[in-house]
C-alpha positions as CSV (number, residue, x, y, z in Angstrom):
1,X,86.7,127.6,90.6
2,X,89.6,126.8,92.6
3,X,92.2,124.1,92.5
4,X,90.2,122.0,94.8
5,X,86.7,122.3,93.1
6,X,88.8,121.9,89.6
7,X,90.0,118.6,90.3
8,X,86.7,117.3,92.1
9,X,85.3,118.5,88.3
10,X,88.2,116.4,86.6
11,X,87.0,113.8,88.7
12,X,83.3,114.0,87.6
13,X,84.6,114.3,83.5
14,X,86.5,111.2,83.8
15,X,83.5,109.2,85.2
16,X,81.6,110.0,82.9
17,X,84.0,109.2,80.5
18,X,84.7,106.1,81.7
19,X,80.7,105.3,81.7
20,X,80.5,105.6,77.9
21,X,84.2,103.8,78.0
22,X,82.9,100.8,79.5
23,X,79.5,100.7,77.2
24,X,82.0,101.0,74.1
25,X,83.8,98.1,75.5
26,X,81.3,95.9,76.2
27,X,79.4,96.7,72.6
28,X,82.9,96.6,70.4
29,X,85.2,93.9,72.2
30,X,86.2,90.4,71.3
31,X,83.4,88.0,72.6
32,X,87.1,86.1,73.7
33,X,88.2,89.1,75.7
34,X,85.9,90.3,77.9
35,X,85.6,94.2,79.7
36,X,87.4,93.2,82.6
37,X,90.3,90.9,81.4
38,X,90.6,93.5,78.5
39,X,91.2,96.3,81.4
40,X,93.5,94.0,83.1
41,X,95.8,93.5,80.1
42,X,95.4,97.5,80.0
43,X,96.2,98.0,83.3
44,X,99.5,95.9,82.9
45,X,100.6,97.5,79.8
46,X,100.0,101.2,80.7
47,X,100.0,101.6,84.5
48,X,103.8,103.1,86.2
49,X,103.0,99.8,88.7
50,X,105.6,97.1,88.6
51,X,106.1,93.6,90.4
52,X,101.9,93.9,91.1
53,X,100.4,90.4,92.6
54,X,96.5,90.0,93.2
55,X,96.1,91.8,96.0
56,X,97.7,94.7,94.3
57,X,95.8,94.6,91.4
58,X,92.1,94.2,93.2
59,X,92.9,97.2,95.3
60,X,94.2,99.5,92.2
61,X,91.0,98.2,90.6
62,X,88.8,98.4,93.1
63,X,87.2,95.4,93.2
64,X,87.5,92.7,95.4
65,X,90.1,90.0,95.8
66,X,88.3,87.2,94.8
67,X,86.7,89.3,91.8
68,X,90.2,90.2,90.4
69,X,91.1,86.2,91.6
70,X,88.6,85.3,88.9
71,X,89.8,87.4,86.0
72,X,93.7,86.5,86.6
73,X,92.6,83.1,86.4
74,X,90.4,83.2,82.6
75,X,93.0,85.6,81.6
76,X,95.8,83.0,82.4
77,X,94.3,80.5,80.9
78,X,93.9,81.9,78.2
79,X,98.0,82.2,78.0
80,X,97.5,86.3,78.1
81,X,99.5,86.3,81.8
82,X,102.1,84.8,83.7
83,X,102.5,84.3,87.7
84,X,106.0,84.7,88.7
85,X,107.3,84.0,92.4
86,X,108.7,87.1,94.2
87,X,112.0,87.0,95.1
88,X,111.2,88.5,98.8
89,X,107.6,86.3,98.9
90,X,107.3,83.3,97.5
91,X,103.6,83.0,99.3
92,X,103.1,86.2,96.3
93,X,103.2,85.7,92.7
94,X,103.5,88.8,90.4
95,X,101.4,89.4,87.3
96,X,103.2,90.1,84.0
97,X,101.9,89.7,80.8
98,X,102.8,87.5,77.8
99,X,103.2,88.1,74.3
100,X,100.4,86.6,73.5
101,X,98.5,89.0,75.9
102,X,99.7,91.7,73.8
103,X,98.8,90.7,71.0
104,X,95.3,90.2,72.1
105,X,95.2,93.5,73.5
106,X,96.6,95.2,70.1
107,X,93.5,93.5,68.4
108,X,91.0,94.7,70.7
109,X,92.8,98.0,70.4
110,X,91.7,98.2,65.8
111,X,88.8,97.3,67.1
112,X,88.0,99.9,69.6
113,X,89.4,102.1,66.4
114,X,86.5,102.4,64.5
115,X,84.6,103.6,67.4
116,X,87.0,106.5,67.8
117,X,87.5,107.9,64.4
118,X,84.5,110.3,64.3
119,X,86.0,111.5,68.2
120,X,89.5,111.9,66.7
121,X,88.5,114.2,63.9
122,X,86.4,116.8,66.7
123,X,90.0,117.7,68.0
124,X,93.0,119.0,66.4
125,X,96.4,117.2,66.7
126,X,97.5,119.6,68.8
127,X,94.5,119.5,71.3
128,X,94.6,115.6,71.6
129,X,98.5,115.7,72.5
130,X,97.7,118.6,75.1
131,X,94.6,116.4,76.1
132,X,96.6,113.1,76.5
133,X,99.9,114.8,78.6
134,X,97.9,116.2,80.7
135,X,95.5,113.0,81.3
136,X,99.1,111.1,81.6
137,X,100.4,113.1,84.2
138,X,97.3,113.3,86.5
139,X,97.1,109.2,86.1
140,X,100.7,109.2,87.2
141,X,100.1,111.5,89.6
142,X,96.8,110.0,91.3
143,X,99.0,106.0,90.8
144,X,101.1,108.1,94.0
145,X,98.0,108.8,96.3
């Protein structure tokens, strides 16, 4: 396979991944956090993204503006985000979350736990650090595309 082919297989792994990922979620999560204000929260705590409004979060999503609109909004009620004014913009607010936000997410998180446990003990230590550098670095990698 060459380099080409090897990430196009990454690719396919991570969908399919991310298919039992979001099946997990909806099955394990708080009936108060939802998939998709859970993955925003995620997205805001993990991601190399800074200063993100709206627009930026729909299009790293890839969903549509009003679809992310909708989200922001429960998840700010809710008292999980915050809109601050940019400096440069003040038509655009940045997202940032609260402490309250993650707090929510930390619970979600021993919740997902359980689910993992029987996953955790199929790899070694040593594979699942090898396993989550390398998944780290092609996320930050594929955030620059």
């Amino acid at each position: 396979m060459n380099r080409l082919e090897q990430v196009t297989a990454i690719f396919r792994e991570f969908g399919i991944v991310q298919e039992r990922v979001d099946a997990i979620l909806k099955k394990t999560l708080p009936a108060h956090l939802p998939s998709a204000q859970f993955k925003l929260l995620n997205h805001l705590i993990y991601t190399t993204n800074q200063n993100e409004t709206a627009s930026d979060l729909a299009a790293n999503s890839h969903v549509s503006l009003s679809a992310m609109s909708q989200v922001i909004k429960q998840v700010r009620l809710k008292g999980y985000i915050e809109l601050q004014l940019q400096e440069y913009d003040t038509r655009k607010k940045k997202i940032t979350i609260t402490e309250a936000g993650l707090q929510a997410h930390r619970e979600a998180i021993v919740a997902l736990d359980s689910n993992f446990e029987g996953l955790a003990k199929s790899f070694s230590s040593d594979e699942l650090a090898t396993l989550l550098r390398l998944s780290k670095q092609f996320r930050c990698e594929f955030e620059n595309l």
